[in-house]
C-alpha positions as YAML, in Angstrom:
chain: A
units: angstrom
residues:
- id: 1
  name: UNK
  ca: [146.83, 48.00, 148.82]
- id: 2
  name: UNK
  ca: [143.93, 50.65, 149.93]
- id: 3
  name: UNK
  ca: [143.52, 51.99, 152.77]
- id: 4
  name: UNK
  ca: [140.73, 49.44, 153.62]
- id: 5
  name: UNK
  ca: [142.93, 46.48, 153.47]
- id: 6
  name: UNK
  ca: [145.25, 48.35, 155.55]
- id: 7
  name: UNK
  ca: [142.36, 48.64, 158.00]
- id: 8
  name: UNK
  ca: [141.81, 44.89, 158.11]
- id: 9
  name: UNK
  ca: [145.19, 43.60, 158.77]
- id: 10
  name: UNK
  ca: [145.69, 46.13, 161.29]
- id: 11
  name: UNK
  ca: [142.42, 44.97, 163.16]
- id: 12
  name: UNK
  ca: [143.46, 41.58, 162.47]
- id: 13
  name: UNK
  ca: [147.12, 42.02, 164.17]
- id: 14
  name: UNK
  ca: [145.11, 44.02, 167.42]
- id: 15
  name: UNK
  ca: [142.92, 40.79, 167.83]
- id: 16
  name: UNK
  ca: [145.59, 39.01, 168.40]
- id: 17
  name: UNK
  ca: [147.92, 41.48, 170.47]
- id: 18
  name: UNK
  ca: [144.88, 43.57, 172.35]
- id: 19
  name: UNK
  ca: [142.38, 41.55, 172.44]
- id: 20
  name: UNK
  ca: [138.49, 43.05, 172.23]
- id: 21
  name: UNK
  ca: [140.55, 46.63, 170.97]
- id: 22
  name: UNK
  ca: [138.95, 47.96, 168.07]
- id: 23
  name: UNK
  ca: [139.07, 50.41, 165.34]
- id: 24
  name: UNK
  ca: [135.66, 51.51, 165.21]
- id: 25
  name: UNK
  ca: [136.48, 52.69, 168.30]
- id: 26
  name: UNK
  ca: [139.02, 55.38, 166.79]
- id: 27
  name: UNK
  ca: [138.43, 58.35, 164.50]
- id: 28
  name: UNK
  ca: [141.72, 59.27, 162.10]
- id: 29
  name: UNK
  ca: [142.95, 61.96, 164.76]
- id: 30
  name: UNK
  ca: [142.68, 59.63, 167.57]
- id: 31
  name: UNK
  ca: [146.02, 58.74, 169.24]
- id: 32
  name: UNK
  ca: [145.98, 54.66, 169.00]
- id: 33
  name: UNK
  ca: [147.77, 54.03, 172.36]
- id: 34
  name: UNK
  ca: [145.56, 56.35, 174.37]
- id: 35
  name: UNK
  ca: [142.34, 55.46, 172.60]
- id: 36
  name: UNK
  ca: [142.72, 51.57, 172.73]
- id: 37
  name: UNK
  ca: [145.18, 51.60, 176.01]
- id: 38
  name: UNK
  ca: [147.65, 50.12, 174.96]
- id: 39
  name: UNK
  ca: [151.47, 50.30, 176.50]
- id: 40
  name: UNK
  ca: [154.56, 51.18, 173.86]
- id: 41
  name: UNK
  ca: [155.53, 47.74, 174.43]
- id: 42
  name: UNK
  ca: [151.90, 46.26, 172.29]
- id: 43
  name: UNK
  ca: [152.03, 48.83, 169.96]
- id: 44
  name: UNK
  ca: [155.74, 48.12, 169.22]
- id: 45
  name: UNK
  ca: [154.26, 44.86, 168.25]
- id: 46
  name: UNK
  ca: [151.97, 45.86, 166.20]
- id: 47
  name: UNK
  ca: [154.09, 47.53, 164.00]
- id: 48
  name: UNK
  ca: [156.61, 44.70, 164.05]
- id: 49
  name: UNK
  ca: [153.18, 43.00, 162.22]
- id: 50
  name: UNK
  ca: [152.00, 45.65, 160.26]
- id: 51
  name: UNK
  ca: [156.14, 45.34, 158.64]
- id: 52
  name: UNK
  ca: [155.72, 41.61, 158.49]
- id: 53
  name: UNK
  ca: [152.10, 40.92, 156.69]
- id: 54
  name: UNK
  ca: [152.55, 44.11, 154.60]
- id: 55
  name: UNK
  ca: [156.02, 43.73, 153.38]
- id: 56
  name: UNK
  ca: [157.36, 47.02, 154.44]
- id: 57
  name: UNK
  ca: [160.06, 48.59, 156.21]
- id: 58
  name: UNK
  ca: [159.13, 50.83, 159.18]
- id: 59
  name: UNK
  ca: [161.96, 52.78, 160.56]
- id: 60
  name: UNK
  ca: [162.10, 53.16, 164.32]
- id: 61
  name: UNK
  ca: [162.58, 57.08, 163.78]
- id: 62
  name: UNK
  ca: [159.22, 57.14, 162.13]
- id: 63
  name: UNK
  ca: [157.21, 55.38, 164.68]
- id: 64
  name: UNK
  ca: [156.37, 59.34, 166.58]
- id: 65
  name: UNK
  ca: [155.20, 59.76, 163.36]
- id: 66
  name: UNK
  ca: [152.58, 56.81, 163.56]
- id: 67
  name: UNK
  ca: [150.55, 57.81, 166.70]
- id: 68
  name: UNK
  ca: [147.19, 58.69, 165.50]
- id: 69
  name: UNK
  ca: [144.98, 56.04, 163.23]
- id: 70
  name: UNK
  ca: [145.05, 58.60, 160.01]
- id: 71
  name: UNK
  ca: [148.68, 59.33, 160.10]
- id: 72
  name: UNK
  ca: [149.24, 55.64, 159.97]
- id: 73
  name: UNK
  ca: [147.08, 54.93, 157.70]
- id: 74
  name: UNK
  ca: [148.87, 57.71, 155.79]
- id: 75
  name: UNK
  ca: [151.80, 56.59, 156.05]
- id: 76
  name: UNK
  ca: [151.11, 52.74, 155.10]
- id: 77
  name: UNK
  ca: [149.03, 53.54, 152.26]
- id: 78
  name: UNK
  ca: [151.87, 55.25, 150.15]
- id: 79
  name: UNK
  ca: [154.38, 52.80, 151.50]
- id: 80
  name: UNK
  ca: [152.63, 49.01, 149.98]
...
């Protein structure tokens, strides 16, 4: 999976969690909570998503790791 796909489920999962938050709204240094607003609690599910449509395992130790839109992306695209 490329980093575009990535990009599309994880739009897909925020129109259904945040609705009207976008990624075109972020650049790949942009912290997603802060740049969306959106509480721990929303993200939390959106990871609980990403783990479920991509078929991967997130560990809860490497969600810190997750915060900006490149690092997830990052991280996802050598994961699936």
């Amino acid at each position: 999976m490329n980093e575009q796909q990535i990009k599309d489920e994880l739009q897909s999962i925020l129109d259904t969690i945040v609705p009207g938050a976008s990624l075109d709204e972020l650049e790949p240094d942009d912290e997603i909570m802060e740049t969306l607003d959106i509480d721990s609690f929303d993200f939390l599910r959106v990871i609980q998503k990403l783990e479920e449509r991509l078929k991967v395992s997130i560990p809860e130790s490497d969600y810190p790791r997750l915060e900006t839109l490149g690092a997830l992306l990052n991280y996802l695209t050598v994961r699936v």
